[in-house]
C-alpha positions as CSV (number, residue, x, y, z in Angstrom):
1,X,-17.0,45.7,-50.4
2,X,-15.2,44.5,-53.6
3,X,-13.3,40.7,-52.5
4,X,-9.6,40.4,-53.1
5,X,-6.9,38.0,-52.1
6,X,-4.1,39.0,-50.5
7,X,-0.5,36.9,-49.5
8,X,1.1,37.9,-45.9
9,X,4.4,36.7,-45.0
10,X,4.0,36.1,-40.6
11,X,6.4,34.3,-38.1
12,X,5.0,32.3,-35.0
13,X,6.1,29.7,-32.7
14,X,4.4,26.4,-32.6
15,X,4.6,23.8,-30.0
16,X,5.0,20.4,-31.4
17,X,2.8,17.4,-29.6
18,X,6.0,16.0,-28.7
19,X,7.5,19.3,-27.0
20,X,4.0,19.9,-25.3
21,X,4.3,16.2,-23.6
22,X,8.1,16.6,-22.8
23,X,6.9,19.9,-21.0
24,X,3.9,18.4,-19.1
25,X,5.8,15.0,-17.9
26,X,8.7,17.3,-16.7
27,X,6.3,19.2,-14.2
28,X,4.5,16.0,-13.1
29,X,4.8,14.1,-9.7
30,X,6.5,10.9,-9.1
31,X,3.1,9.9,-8.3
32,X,1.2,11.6,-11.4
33,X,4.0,10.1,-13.8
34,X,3.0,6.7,-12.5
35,X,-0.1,7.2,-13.2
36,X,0.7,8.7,-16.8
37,X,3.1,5.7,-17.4
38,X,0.2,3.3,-16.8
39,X,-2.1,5.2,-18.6
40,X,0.5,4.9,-22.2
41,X,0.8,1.6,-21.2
42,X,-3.2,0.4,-21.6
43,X,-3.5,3.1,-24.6
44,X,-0.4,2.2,-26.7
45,X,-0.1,-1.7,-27.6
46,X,4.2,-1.1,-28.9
47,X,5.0,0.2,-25.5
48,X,4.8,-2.6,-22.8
49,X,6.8,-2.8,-19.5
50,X,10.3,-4.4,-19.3
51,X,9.7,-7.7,-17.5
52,X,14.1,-8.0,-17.5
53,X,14.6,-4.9,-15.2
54,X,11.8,-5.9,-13.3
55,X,8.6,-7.0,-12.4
56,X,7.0,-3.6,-12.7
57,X,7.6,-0.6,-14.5
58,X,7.5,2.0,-11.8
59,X,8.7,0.5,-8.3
60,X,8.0,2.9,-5.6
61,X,9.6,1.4,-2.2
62,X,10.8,3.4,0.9
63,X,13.2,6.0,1.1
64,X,15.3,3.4,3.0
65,X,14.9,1.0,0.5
66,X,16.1,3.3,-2.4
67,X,19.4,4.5,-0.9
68,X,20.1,1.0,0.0
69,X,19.9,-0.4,-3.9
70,X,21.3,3.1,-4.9
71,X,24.1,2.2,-3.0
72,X,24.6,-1.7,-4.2
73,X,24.0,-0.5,-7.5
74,X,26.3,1.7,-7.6
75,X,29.1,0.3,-5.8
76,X,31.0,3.6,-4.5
77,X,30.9,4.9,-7.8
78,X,29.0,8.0,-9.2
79,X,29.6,11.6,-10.5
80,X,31.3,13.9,-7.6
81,X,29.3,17.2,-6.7
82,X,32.2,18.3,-4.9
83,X,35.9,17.6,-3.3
84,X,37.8,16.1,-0.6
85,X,34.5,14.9,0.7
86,X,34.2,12.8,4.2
87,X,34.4,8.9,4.1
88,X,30.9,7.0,3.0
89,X,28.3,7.9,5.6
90,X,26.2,5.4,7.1
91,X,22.9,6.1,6.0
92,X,20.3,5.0,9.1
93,X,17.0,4.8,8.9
94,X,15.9,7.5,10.9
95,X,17.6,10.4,8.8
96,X,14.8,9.2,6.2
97,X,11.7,8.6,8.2
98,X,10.3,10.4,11.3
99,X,7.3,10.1,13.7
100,X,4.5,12.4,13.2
101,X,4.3,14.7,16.1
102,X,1.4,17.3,16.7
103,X,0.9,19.7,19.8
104,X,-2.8,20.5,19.6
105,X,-1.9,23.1,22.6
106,X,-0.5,25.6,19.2
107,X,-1.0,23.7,16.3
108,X,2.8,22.8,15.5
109,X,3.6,20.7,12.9
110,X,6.7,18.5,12.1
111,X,7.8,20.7,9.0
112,X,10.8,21.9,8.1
113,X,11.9,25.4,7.8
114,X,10.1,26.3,4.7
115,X,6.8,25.0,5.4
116,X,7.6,21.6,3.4
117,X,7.5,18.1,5.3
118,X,11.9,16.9,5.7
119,X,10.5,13.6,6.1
120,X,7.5,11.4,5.5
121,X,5.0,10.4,8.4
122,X,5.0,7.2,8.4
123,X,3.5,6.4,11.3
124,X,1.6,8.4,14.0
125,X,0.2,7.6,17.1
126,X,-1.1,9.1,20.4
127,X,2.6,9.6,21.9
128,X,4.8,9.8,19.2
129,X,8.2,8.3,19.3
130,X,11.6,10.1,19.1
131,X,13.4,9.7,16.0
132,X,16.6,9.7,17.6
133,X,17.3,5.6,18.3
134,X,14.4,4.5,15.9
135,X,15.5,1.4,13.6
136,X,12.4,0.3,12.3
137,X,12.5,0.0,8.9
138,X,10.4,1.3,6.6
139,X,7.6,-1.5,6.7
140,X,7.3,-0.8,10.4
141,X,6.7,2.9,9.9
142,X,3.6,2.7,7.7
143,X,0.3,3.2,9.1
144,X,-2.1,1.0,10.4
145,X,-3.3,-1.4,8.2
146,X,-6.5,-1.5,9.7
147,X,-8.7,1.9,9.0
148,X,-10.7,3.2,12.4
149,X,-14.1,1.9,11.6
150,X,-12.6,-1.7,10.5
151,X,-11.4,-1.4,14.0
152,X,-14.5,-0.3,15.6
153,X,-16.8,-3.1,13.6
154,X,-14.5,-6.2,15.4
155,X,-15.2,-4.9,18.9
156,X,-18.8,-4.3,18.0
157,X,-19.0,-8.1,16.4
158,X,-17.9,-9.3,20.0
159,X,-20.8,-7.2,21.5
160,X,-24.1,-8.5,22.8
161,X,-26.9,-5.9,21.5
162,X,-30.4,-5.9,20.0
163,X,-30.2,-6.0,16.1
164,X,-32.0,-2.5,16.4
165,X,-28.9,-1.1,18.6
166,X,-26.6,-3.2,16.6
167,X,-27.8,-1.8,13.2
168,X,-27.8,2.0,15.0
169,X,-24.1,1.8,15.9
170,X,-23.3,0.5,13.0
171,X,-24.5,3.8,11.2
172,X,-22.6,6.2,13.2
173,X,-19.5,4.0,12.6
174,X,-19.6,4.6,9.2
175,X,-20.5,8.6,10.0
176,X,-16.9,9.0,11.7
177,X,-14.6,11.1,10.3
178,X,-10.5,10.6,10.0
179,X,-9.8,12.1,13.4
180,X,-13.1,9.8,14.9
181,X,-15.3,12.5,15.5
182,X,-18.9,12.4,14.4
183,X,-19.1,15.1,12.5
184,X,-22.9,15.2,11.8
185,X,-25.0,16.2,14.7
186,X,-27.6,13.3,15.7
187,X,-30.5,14.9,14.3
188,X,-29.6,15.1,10.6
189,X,-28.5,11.5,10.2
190,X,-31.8,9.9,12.2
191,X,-33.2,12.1,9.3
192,X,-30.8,10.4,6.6
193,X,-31.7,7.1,8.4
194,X,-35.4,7.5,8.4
195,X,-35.1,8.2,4.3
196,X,-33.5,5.2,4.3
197,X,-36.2,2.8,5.7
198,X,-38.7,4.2,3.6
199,X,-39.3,0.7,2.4
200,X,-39.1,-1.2,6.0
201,X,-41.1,-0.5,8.6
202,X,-41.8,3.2,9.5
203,X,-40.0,4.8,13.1
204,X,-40.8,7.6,14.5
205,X,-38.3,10.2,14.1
206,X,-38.1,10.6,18.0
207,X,-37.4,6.6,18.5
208,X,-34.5,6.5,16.0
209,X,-33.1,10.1,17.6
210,X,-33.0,7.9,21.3
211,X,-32.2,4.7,19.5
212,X,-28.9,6.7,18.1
213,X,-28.3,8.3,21.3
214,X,-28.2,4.8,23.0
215,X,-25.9,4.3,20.5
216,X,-23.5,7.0,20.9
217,X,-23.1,5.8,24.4
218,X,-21.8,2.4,23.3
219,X,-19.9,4.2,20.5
220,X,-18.1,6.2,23.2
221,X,-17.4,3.3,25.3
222,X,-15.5,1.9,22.7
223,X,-11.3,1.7,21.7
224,X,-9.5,4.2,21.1
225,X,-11.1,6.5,24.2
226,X,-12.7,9.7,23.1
227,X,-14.1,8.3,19.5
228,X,-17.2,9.4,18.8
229,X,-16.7,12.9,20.6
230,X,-18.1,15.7,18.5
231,X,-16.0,18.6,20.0
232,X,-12.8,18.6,21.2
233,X,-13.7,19.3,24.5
234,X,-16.1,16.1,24.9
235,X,-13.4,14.1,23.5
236,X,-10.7,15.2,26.3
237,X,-13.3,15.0,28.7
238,X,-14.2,11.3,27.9
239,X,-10.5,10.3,28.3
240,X,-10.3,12.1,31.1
241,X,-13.4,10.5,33.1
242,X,-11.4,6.8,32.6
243,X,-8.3,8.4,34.8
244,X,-8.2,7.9,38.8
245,X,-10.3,10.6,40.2
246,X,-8.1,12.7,41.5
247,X,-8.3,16.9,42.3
248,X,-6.3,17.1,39.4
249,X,-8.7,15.5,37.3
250,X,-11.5,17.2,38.0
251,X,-10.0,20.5,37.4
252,X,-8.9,19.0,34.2
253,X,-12.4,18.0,33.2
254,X,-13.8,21.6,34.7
255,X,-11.0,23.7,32.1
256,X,-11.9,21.2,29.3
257,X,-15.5,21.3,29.4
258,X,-15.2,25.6,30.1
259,X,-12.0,26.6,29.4
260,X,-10.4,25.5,26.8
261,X,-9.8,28.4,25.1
262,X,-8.0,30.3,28.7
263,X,-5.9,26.7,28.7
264,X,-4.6,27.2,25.1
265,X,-4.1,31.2,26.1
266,X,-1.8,30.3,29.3
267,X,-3.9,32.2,31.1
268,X,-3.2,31.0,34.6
269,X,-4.2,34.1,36.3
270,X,-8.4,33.6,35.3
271,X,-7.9,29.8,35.1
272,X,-6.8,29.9,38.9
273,X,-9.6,32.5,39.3
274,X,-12.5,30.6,38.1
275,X,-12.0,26.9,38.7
276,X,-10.7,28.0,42.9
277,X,-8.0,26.0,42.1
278,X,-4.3,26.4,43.5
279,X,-1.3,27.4,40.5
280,X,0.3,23.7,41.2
281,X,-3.2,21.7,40.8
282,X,-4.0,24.0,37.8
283,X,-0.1,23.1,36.6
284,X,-0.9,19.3,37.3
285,X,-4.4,19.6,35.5
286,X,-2.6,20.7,32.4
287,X,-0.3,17.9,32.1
288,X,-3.2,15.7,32.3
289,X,-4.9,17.5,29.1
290,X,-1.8,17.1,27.4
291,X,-1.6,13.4,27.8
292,X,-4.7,13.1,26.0
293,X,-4.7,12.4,22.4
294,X,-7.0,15.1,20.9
295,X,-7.5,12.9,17.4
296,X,-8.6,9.6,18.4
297,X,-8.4,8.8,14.9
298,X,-4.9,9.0,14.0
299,X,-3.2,5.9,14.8
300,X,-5.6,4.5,12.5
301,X,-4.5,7.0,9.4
302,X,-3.7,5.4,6.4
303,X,-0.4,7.4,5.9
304,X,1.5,5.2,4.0
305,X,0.3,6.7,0.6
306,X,1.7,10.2,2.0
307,X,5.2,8.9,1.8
308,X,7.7,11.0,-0.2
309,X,9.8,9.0,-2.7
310,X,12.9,10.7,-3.5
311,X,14.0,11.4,-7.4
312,X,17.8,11.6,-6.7
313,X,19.8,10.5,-3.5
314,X,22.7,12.4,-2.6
315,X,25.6,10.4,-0.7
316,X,29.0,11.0,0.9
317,X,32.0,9.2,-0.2
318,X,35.4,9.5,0.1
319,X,35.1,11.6,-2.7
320,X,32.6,13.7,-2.0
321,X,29.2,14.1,-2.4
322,X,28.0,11.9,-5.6
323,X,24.2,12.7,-7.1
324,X,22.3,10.0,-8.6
325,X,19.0,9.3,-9.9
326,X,16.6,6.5,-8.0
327,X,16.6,3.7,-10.3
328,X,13.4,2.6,-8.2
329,X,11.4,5.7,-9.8
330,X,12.1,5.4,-13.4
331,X,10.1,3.4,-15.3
332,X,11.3,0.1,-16.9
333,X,9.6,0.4,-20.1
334,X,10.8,-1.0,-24.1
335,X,9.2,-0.9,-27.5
336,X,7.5,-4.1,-28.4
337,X,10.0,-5.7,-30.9
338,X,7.5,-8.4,-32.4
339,X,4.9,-5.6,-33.2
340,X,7.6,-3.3,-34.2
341,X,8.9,-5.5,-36.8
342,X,4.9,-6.0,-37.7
343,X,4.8,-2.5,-38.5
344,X,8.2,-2.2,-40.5
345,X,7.2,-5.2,-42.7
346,X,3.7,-3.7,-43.7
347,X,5.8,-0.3,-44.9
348,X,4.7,0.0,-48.6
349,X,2.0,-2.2,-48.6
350,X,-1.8,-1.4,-47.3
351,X,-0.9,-1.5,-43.5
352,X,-3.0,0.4,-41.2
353,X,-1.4,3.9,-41.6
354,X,-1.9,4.9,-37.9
355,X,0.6,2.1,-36.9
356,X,3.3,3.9,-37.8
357,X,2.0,6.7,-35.6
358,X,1.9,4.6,-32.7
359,X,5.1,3.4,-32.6
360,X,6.8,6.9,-33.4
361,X,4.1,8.0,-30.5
362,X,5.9,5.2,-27.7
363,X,9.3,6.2,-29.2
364,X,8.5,9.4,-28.0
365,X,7.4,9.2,-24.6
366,X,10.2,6.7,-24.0
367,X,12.4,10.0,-25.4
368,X,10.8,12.4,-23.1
369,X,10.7,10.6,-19.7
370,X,14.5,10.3,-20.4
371,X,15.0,13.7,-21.0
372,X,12.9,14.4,-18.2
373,X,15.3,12.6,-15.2
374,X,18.2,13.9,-17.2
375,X,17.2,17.4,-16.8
376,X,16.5,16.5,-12.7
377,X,20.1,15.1,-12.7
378,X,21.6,17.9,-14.3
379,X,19.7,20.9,-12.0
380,X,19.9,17.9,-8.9
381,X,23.9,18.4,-9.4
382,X,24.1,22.2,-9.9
383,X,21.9,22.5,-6.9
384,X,24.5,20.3,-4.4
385,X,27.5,21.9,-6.1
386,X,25.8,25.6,-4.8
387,X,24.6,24.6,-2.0
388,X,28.2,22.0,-0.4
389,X,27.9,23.7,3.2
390,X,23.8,22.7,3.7
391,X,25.5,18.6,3.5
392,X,27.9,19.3,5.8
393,X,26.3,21.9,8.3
394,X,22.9,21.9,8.1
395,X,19.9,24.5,7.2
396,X,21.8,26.8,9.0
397,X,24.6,26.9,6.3
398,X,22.1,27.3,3.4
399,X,23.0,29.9,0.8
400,X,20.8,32.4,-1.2
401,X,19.8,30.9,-4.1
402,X,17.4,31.8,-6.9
403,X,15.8,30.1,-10.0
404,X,17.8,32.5,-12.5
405,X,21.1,31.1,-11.1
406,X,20.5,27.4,-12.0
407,X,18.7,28.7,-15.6
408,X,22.0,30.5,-16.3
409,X,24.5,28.1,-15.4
410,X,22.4,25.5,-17.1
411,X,21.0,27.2,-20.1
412,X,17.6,26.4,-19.4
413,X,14.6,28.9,-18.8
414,X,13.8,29.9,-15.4
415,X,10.1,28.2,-16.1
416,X,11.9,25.0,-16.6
417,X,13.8,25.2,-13.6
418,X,10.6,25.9,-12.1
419,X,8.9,22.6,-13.4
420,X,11.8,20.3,-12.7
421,X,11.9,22.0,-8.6
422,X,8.4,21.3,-8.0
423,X,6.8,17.9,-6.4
424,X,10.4,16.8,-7.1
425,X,12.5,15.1,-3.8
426,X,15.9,15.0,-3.5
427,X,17.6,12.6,-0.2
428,X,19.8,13.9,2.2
429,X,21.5,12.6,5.2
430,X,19.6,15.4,6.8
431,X,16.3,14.2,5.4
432,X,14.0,14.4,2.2
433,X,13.8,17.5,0.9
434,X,11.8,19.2,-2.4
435,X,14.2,20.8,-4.9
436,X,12.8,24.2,-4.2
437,X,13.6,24.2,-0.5
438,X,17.5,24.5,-1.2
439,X,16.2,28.0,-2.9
440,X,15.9,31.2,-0.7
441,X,16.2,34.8,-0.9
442,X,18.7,36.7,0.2
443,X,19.3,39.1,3.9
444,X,21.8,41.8,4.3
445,X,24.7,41.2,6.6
446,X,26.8,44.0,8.7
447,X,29.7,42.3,7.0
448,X,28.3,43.0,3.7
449,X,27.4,39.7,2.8
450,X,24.0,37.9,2.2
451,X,22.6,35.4,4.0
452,X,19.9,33.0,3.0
453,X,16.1,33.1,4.2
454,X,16.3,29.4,4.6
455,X,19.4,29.6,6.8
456,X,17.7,32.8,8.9
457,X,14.5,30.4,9.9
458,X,16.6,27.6,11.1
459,X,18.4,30.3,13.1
460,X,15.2,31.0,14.5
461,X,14.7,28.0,15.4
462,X,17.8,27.4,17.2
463,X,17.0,30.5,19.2
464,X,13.7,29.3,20.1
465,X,14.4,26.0,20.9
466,X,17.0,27.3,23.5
467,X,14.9,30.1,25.3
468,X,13.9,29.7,28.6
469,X,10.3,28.3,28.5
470,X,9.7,30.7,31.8
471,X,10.4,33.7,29.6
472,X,10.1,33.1,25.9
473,X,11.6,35.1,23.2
474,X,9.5,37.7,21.5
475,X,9.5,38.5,17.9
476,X,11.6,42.1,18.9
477,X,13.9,40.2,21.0
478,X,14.2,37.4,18.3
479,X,15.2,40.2,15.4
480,X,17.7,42.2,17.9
481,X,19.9,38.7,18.3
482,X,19.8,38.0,15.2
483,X,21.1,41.7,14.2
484,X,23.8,40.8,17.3
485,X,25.2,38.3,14.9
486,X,24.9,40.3,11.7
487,X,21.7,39.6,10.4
488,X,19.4,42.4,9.7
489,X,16.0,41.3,9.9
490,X,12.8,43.1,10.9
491,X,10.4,42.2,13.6
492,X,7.3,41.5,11.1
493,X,9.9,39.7,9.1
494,X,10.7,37.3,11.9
495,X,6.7,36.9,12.8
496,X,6.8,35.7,8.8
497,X,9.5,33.4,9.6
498,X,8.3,32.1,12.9
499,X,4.6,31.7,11.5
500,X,6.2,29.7,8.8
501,X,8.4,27.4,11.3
502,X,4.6,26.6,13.0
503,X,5.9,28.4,16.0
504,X,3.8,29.4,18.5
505,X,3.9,33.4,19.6
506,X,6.0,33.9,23.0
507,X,3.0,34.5,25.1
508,X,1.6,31.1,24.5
509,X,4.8,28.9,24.5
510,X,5.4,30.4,27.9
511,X,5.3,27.5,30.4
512,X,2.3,27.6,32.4
């Protein structure tokens, strides 16, 4: 082949470094930006934190917290999302924080309608605590502060064992998991435990197996009751055995021990069948496993990372409804002027060259993070103006919304508006909420009219909660109500809906 040089004319786009970051910090976290902000902050000597505005550039307090300084700050004023508003709502603390509550009985969870947490869990314990009345603040409502096995070490401290049975419940201390269950059988970790004291003084496999069953008995003895179960039927059973014997409680520990799986069915006919027991004892034996706590573990959860810090705060004022950023998320950050002015005096002489860079590079990412909660604000405030009736009403007032809707009005792309929706959390006076859960598709009406997924599920809800537990609702039942009130919806659609809500199918939340 003979060479030759040819010239082609060709158009392509290019993403400048500075677009690509602006891009990337508008899908992170409040969390991940944090971490991003302190990673510019140790690579990047011209950017440093602004000790003025305050001690630290990224404050991260409680929900509670927030809406309190967004509220001083801004002194009643703000930009209106709507009109003729209500007066200034008293915001409480329990319309920001809730108690984590979990029915092992069907595995329901204290979501929202959509599958995405309202509020944070900031505390959790055996028995829960209703949210209606609470006024702790948000100190109160974090978790523990001491983890399970820190708890577990101080009772063994004040125990009087051999240094052998000492050293052996220390080890399956350490082998707990979250929930306090020892997740490893026995076997494996007297194996793990053996490879250990290669260098001590050899043990037969056999004595450190009884050595660490010895020491499961203590472990069991032990606060919480039922740590150191490894099913959930041995945990219920050991806080069962520490009730009054009673005929109740030996059914109990008969069904939890063999029946577990009949219990969580509601089948009373075969539960009455096999344990000889009357309908009333089998009743009472029931609210007895229910009493138990089937994670022994929780109370102790560290929860208090888990918390969701809200990006913008929506209030009610006399007004209307006013959006505005959390000052306590944004980072407090300024260019370094003494190095700056270093830099601009060295221009035209033999300065380092990449200087320059630097400073242009802080400039930047100053420029972007600003962009980036303007662009929340601006799709925070096109989402309250669309969606007025949720603030006033509820869920069940939610309109259809989509992606494309906000783009348009906004004249962004639908992929931004899906950046700037995501890990992002906007505070109500119905709760904490991610951007994407005021979007929904849309249901035919008989009127004509759409209504919005979102607003469907919390019908379902409603419906649900207000059955009679003696005869639950079914899924066909559910879908011909909601076609009574002009909602057409189809029965697998409504299993979608109600599988989503963490609701339980009608034959097991019927009362036993």
């Amino acid at each position: 082949m003979k060479p030759s040089l040819q010239v082609r004319l060709s158009q392509h786009l290019a993403l400048t470094p500075q677009l690509q970051q602006s891009i990337r910090l508008l899908q992170l976290s409040t969390l991940e930006l944090h971490q991003e902000v302190e990673q510019m902050l140790e690579q990047n000597p011209f950017l440093e934190a602004d000790d003025e505005a305050g001690a630290t550039p990224f404050d991260t307090p409680t929900e509670r917290q927030a809406v309190d300084r967004v509220a001083e700050r801004e002194g009643g004023e703000g930009t209106d999302a709507g009109d003729g508003g209500e007066a200034v709502a008293e915001i409480r603390a329990e319309e920001f924080g809730s108690t984590e509550r979990e029915d092992w009985e069907n595995g329901t969870e204290g979501d929202d309608f959509d599958g995405i947490r309202e509020t944070p869990s900031l505390n959790s314990g055996s028995g829960g605590s209703d949210a209606e009345g609470d006024e702790m603040d948000g100190q109160d409502r974090r978790g523990s502060s001491q983890s399970l096995q820190d708890h577990l070490r101080d009772q063994l401290m004040g125990m009087r064992l051999a240094d052998e049975d000492r050293a052996a419940l220390w080890v399956l201390i350490e082998s707990l998991d979250g929930d306090g269950y020892l997740a490893d059988p026995l076997e494996e970790i007297a194996e793990r435990l053996a490879e250990m004291l290669v260098d001590a003084e050899p043990a037969e496999p056999d004595v450190l197996l009884d050595r660490l069953r010895c020491a499961l008995r203590w472990l069991q003895s032990m606060e919480p009751l039922g740590v150191g179960a490894r099913s959930l039927s041995e945990c219920l059973a050991l806080q069962l055995r520490q009730r009054p014997k009673t005929p109740a409680r030996q059914v109990a520990l008969r069904i939890s021990e063999q029946y577990l799986e009949l219990l969580a069915r509601r089948d009373m006919r075969r539960l009455t069948a096999l344990t000889g027991a009357s309908e009333d004892l089998v009743r009472e034996a029931h609210e007895l496993i229910k009493a138990c706590e089937p994670k022994p573990g929780r109370p102790f959860a560290q929860t208090e990372s888990n918390a969701l810090i809200p990006d913008v705060i929506v209030r009610k004022t006399g007004r209307g409804l006013v959006v505005v950023l959390n000052p306590d998320v944004m980072p407090k950050l300024r260019i370094n002027d003494l190095y700056a002015q270093a830099v601009r005096g060295t221009r035209g002489s033999n300065g380092q060259p990449g200087l320059g860079a630097r400073l242009q590079e802080a400039r930047w990412f100053m420029k972007n993070i600003q962009q980036r909660f303007d662009t929340i604000l601006r799709v925070s405030k096109a989402i309250v103006e669309r969606q007025k009736s949720f603030f006033s009403h509820g869920a069940i007032a939610m309109k259809p919304l989509v992606l494309r809707e906000i783009a348009d009005e906004l004249g962004l792309h639908e992929s931004t508006i899906s950046r700037v929706t995501t890990a992002k959390y906007m505070a109500t006076l119905h709760g904490t909420f991610e951007l994407k859960y005021f979007f929904g598709s849309s249901l035919n009406t008989d009127a004509g009219g759409n209504a919005s997924s979102t607003a469907v599920r919390a019908l379902i809800q409603q419906l649900v909660s207000a059955e009679d537990v003696n005869k639950p609702l079914s899924d066909s039942q559910l879908s011909e109500m909601l076609e009574e009130q002009g909602i057409q919806v189809a029965r697998r659609t409504v299993a979608k809906y109600r599988e989503a809500l963490k609701i339980a199918p009608a034959s097991l939340r019927r009362r036993m």
